[in-house]
DOPA-508521 format. One record per residue: residue in one letter; x, y, z of N, C-alpha, C, O, CB in turn. Coordinates in steps of 0.02 Angstrom, whole numbers. Atoms other than C-alpha are relative to their C-alpha. Glycine has a CB too. Layout:
<nodes>
NODE   aa      n.X      n.Y      n.Z     ca.X     ca.Y     ca.Z      c.X      c.Y      c.Z      o.X      o.Y      o.Z     cb.X     cb.Y     cb.Z
NODE    A        X        Y        Z        X        Y        Z        X        Y        Z        X        Y        Z        X        Y        Z
...
</nodes>
This chain:
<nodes>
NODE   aa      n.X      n.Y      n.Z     ca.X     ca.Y     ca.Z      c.X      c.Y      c.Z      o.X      o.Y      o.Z     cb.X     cb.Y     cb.Z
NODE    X       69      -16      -14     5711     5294     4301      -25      -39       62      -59      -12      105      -43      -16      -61
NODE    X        7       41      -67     5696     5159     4431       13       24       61      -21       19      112       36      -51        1
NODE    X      -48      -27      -60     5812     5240     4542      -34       61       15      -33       85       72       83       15      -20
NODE    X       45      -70      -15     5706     5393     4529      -59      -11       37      -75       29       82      -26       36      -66
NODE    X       66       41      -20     5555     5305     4577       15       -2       69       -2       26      122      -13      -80      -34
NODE    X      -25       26      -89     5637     5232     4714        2       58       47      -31       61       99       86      -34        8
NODE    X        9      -47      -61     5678     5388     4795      -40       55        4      -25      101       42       53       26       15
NODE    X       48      -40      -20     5536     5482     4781      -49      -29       49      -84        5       87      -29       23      -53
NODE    X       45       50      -32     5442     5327     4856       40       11       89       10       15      142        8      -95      -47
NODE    X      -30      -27      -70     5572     5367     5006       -1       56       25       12       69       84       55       -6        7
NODE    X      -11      -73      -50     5563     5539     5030      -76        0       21      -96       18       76       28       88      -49
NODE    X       79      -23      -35     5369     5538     5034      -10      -29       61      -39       -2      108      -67      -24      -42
NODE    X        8       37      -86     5380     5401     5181       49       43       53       37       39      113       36      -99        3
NODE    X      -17      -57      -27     5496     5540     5240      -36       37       24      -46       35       84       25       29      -28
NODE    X       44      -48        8     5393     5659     5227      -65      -13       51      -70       25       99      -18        2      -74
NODE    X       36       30      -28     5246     5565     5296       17      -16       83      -20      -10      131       -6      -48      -43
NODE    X       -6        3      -82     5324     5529     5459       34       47       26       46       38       86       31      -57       28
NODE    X       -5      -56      -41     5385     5685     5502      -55       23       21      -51       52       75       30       48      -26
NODE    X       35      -32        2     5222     5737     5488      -50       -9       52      -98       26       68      -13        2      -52
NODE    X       52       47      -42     5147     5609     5613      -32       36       57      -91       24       73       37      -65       32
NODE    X       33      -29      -49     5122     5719     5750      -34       37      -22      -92       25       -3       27       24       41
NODE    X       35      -64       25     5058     5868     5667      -70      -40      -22     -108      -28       25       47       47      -71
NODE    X       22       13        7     4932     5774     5592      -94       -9       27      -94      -49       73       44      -17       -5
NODE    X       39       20      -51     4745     5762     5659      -32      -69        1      -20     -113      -40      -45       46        5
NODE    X        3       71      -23     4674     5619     5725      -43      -25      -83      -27      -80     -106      -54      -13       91
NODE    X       54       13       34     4544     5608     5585       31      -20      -89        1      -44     -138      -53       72       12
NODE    X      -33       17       55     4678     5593     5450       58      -48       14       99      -61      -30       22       60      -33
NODE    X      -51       50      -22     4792     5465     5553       10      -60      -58       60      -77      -89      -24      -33       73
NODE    X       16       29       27     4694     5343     5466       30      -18      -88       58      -66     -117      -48       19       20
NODE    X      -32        3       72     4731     5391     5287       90       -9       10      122      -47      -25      -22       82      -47
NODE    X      -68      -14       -2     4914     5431     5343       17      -79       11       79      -85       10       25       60       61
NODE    X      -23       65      -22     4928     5234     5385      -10      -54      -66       26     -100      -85      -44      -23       69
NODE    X       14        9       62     4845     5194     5235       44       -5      -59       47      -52      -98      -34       40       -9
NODE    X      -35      -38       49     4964     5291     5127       89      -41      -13      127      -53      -59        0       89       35
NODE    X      -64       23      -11     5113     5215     5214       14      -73       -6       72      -92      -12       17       20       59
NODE    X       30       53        6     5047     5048     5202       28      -17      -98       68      -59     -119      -92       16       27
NODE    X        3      -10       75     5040     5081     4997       73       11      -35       97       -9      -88      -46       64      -15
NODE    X      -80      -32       13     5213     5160     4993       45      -51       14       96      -66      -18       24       66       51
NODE    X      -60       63      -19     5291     5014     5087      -16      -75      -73       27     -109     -101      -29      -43      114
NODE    X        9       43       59     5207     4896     4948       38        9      -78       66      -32     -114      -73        5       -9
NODE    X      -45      -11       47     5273     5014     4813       91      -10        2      131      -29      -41      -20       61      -10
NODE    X      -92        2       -3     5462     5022     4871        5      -65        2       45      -83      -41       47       35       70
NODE    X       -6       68       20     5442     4828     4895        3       -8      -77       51      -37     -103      -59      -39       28
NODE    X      -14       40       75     5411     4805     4708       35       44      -48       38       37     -109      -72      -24      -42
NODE    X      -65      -59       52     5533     4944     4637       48      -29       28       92      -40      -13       11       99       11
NODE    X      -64       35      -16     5655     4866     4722       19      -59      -16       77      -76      -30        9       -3       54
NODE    X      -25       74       70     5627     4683     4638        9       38      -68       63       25      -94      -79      -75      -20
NODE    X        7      -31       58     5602     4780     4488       84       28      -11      125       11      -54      -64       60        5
NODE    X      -87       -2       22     5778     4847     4496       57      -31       -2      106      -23      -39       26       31       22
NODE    X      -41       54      -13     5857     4705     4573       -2      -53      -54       48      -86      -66      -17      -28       64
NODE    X       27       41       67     5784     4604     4427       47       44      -71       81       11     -110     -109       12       -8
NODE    X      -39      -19       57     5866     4722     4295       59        3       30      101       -6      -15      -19       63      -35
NODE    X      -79      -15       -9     6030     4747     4386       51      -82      -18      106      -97      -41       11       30       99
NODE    X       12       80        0     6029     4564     4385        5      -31      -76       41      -80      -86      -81      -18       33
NODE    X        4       12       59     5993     4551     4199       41       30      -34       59        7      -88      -50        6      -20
NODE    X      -62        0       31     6125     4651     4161       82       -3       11      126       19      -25       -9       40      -21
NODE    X      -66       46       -1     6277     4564     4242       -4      -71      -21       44     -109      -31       28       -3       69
NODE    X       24       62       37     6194     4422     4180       33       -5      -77       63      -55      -97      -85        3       -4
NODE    X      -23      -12       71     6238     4490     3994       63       -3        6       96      -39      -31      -20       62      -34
NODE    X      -80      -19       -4     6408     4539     4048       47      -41       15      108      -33       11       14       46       43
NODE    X      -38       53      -16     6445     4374     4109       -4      -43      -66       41      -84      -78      -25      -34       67
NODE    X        6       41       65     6373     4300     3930       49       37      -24      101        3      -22      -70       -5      -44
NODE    X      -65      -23       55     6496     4409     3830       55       -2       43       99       -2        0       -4       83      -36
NODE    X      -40       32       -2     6617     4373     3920       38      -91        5       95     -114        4        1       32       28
NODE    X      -20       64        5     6603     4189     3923        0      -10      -97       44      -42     -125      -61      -54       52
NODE    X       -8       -2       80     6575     4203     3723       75        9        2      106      -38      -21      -44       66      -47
NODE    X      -66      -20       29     6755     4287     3720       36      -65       18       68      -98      -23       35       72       32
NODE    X      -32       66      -26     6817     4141     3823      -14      -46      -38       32      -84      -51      -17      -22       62
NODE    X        7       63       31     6740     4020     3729       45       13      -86       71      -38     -110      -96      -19       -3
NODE    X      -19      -26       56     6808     4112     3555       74      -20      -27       99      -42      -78       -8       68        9
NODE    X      -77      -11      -22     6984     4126     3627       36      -64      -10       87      -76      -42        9       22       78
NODE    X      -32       52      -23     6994     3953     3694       -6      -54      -33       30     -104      -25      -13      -12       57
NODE    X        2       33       36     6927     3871     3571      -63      -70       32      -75     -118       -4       73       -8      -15
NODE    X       51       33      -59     6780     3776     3734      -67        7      -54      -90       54      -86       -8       55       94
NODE    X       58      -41       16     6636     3748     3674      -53        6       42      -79      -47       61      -27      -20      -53
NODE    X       27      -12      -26     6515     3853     3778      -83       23       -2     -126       48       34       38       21       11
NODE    X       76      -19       34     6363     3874     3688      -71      -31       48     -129      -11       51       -2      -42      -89
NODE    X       69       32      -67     6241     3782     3819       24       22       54       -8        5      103      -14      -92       19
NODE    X       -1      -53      -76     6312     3891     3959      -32       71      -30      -87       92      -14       99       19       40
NODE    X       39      -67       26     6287     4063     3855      -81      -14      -35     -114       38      -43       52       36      -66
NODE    X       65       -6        7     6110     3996     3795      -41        4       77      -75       51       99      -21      -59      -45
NODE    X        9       -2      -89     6071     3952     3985      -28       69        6      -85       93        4       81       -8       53
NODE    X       -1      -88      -34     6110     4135     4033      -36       24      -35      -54       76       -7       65       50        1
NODE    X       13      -56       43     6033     4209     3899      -65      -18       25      -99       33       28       19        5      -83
NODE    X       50        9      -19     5883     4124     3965      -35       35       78      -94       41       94        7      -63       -7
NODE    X        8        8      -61     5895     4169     4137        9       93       -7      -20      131       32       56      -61       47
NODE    X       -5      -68      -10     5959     4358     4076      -83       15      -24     -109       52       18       70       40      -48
NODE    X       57      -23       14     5781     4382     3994      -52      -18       37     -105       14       34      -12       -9      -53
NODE    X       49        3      -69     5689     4302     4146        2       55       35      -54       78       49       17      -52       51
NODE    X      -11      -41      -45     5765     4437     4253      -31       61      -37      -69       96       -4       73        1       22
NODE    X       12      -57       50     5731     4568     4114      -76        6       -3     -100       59       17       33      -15      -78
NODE    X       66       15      -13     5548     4510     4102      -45        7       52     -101       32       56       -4      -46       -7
NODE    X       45      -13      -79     5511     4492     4288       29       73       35        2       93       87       19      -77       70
NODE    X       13      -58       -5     5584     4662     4298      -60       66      -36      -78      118       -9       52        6       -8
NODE    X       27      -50       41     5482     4756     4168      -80        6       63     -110       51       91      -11      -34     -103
NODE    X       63        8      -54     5332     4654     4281      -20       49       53      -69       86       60       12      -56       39
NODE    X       11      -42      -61     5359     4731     4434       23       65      -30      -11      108       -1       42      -24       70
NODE    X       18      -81       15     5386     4893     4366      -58       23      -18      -82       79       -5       34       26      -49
NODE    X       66      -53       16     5223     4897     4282      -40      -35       69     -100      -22       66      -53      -10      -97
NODE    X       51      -10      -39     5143     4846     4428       11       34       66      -36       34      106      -26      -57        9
NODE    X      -21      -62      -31     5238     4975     4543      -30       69      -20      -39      116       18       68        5       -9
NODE    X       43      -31       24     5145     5073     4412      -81       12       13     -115       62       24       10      -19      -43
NODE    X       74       14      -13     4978     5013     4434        6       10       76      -52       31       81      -31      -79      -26
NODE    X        2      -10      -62     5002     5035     4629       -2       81      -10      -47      118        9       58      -37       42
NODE    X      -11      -93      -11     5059     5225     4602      -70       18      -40      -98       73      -33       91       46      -50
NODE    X       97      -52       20     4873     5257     4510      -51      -25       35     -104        1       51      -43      -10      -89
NODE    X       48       12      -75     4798     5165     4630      -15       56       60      -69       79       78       38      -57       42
NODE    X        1      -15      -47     4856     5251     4764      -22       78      -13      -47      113       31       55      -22       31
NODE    X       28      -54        9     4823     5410     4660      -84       37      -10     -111       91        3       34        7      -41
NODE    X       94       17      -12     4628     5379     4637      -11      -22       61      -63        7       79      -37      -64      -48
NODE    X       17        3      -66     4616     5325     4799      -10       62       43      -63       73       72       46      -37       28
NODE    X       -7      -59      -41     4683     5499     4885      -54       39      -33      -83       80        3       76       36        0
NODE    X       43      -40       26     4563     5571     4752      -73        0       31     -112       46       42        0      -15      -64
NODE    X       71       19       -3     4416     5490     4793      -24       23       72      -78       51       85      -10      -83      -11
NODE    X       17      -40      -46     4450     5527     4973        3       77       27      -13       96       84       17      -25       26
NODE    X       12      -82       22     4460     5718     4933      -55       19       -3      -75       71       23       20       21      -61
NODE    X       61      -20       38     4305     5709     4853      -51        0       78      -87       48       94      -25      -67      -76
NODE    X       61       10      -54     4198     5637     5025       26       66       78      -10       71      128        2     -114       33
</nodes>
């Protein structure tokens, strides 16, 4: 779902600057606006994913140090608590910036509204 996000947030800045010339002067404004908003959103979808991708090699490195520790008989239990700490930071400060990649995308959707309306 992230990944979806992400590239719709790219095609519209696509989209948007093809459009730059065509454009008239009197909507430049919004068009800078828009792109302005878009560059803020792809900034925090992109911690937002980097944060979960993050949280889950994080896991993958705890189960596998569990097996190691199982195997070898080490005891690793204050490295896999560690991680487990650090996998639900990442997990956490992803969910964050997703909902507020959220809250930007209704922003920016009441905004275009409002300037519809005038």
């Amino acid at each position: 779902m992230l990944v979806n996000r992400l590239s719709r947030i790219v095609d519209r800045i696509r989209i948007l600057e093809k459009k730059q010339e065509l454009l008239p002067p009197e909507e430049e404004e919004f068009k800078h606006l828009e792109l302005a908003l878009l560059a803020r959103r792809l900034r925090t979808i992109y911690i937002a994913l980097s944060c979960e991708v993050s949280c889950g090699l994080i896991v993958g490195v705890i189960i596998a140090i569990a097996f190691i520790d199982a195997f070898l008989s080490i005891n690793l239990s204050s490295w896999i608590a560690g991680l487990f700490v650090l996998a639900m930071l990442a997990f956490i400060s992803g969910l964050g910036a997703f909902l507020r990649e959220i809250f930007l995308a209704v922003q920016s959707t009441s905004a275009s509204m409002r300037l519809a309306i005038f």
